[in-house]
N, C-alpha and C positions, 0 to 999 in steps of 0.2 A: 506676249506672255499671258495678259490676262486673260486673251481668251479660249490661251489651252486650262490655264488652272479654273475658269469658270467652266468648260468642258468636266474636268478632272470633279469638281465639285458634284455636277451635274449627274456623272454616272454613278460617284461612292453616294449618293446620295438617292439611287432609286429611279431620274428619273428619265433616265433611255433603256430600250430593249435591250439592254447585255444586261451581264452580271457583274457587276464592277460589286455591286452589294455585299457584303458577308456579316452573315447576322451571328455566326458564331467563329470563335478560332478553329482553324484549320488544323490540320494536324500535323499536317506536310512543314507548316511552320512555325507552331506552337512554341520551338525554342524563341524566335523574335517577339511574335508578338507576346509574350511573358516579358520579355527585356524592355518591354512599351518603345523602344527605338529599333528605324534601320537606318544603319550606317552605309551611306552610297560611295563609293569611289568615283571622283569625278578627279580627268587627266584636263589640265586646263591646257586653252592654246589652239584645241582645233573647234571647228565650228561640229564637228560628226559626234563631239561627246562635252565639250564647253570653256566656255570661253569667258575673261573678265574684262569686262569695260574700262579702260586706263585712266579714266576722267571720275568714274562717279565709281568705279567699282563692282556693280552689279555684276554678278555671275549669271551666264543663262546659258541654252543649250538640253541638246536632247535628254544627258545623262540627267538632268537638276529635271528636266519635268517628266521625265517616265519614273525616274525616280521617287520623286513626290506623289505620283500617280498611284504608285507601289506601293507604299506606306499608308494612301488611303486608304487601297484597298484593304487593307491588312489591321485599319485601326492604328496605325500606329506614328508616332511622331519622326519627320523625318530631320537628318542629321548628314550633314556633306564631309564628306573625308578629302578636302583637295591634295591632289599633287601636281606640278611643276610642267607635266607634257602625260599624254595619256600611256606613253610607257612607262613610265615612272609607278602607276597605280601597282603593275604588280610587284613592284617593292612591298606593299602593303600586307602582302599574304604570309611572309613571315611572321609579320608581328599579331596576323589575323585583326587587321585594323578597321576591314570592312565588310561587310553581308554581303551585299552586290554591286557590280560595278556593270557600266557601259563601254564596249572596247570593241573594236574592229576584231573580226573572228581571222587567226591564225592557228597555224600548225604548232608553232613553237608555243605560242600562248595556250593551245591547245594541251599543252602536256602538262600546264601548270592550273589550269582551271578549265572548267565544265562549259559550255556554250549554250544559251537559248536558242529559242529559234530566233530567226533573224527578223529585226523590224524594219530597217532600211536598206538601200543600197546606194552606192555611185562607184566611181572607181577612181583609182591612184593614176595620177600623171605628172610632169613637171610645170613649172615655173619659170623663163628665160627673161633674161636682158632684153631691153633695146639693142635691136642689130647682130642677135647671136644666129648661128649660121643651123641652132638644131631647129628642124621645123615638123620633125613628129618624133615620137618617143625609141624608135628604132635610132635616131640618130644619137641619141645621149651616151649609148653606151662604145665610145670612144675612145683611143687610148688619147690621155693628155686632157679630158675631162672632168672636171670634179663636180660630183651633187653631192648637195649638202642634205642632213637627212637629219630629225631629230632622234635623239638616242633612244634605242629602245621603241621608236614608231612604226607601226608595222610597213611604211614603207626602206624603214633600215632592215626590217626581217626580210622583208620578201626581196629587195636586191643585194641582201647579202647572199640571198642561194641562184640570184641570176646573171648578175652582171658579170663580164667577161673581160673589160679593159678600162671601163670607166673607175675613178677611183671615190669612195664616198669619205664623206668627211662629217662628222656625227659631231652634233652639238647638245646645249644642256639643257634647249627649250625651241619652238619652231621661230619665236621670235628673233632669235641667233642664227635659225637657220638661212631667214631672210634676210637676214642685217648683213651673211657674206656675199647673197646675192646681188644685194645693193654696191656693196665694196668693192665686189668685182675678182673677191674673192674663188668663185666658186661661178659654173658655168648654170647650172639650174639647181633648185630647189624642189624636191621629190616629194608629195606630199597628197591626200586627197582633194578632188577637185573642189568642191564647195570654199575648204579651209585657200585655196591658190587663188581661186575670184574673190574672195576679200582680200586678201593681200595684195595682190594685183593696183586694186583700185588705190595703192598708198605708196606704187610704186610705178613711175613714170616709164611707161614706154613697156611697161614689162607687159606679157603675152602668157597666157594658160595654153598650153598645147592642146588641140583640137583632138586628139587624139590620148587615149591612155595606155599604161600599162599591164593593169591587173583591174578586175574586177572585184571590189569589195563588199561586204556585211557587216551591218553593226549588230549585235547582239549584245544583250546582260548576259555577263560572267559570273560567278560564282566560286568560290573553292572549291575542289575537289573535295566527294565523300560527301553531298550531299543531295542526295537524290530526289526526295522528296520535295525539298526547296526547287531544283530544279524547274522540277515537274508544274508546279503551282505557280513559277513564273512563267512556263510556258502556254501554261491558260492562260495567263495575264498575255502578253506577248499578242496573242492569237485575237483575243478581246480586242485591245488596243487598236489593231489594224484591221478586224473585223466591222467594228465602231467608228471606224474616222478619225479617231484621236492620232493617229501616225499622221495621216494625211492634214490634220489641220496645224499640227505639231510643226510640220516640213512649211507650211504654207506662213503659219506664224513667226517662226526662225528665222524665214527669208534664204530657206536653204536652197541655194542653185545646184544643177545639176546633178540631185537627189530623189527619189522617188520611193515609195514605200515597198519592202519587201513583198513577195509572193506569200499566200496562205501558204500554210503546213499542208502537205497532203499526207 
């Protein structure tokens, strides 16, 4: 972590070839930086947007340093909005609790908020037991099967419009989703692969499917109805991965099975 925020330091400060710099307000964002804060939405729980250490507490993860990243570009103080699992954040939008959030790009989420471009990728797969008989992702969806999925995580969106026989079972955070997988509750746990190779390792005998199901993208989200915000985070976005700051970001998290999105064309 220190050395994406000495990074982060590095560019609002002048001194790499991008433009992380902004020597005056922008106009695209002028509502925030007048408010001197951004409110970031962070969904705690998966490694793809962040996660809190159970011993000491610290929070870390993509969303907490692009987030921070954002704010310096901007001048501005930054401020974490958490909630409970990263579908949970858009509960937030009602109450307009947050400026920007980091969230896996869906269709459904798509209807309720704006997308950047993408900074990262990996993709959604399961989680099995010791001894369980599925040994690629075509096998899960089985009558008499259950994955456990957290509520609202985009892998409850994307196999509520595909699965066929398997049955899910949706919980109030990924940590419960894994606690049925341990119980014996529930045959796999459906989730992104980074966030399944940490868990994996705190669960004996258990196996990450070599194999996924959907390919994923993380981007900052936004409310709807703001264009110009948009637009200003997606020069950000483009810097970030243009700069190396995605790539040292992946490298510093210790994210498996991740790699930084493609340039915008």
């Amino acid at each position: 972590m220190r050395i994406v925020l000495a990074a982060v330091l590095a560019l609002a400060s002048g001194a790499s070839g991008t433009s992380f710099a902004q020597q005056a307000p922008d106009p695209r964002v002028a509502d925030l930086v007048q408010s001197g804060a951004l409110r970031v939405g962070l969904g705690l729980g998966s490694l793809t947007t962040a996660t809190r250490d159970p011993t000491t507490g610290v929070v870390k993860g993509p969303a907490l340093e692009l987030g921070r990243a954002l704010a310096a570009r901007m001048g501005n103080q930054f401020v974490s909005v958490e909630y409970p699992r990263p579908g949970a954040v858009i509960d937030g939008l009602r109450a307009s609790a947050w400026d920007v959030s980091i969230l896996i790009v869906d269709p459904v989420r798509a209807e309720q908020v704006d997308f950047s471009h993408p900074f990262m990728q990996t993709d959604l797969t399961y989680l099995v037991a010791a001894g369980s008989t599925i040994q690629n992702a075509g096998d899960a969806d089985q009558q008499g099967i259950r994955i456990a999925v957290a509520r609202g995580d985009t892998s409850d969106l994307y196999l509520t419009r595909v699965l066929k026989r398997a049955e899910l079972v949706r919980t109030d955070s990924i940590a419960a989703a894994v606690e049925l997988l341990r119980t014996g509750a529930v045959g796999a746990v459906a989730l992104n692969r980074p966030s399944l190779i940490a868990q994996s390792a705190a669960l004996p005998g258990s196996r990450v499917l070599s194999d996924g199901f959907a390919d994923i993208y993380s981007a900052m989200a936004v409310p709807k109805g703001h264009d110009g915000r948009l637009a200003y985070i997606n020069e950000f976005i483009e810097d970030a991965k243009a700069s190396g700051l995605v790539n040292r970001m992946i490298e510093t998290l210790a994210l498996q099975g991740v790699r930084a999105a493609a340039a915008a064309k």
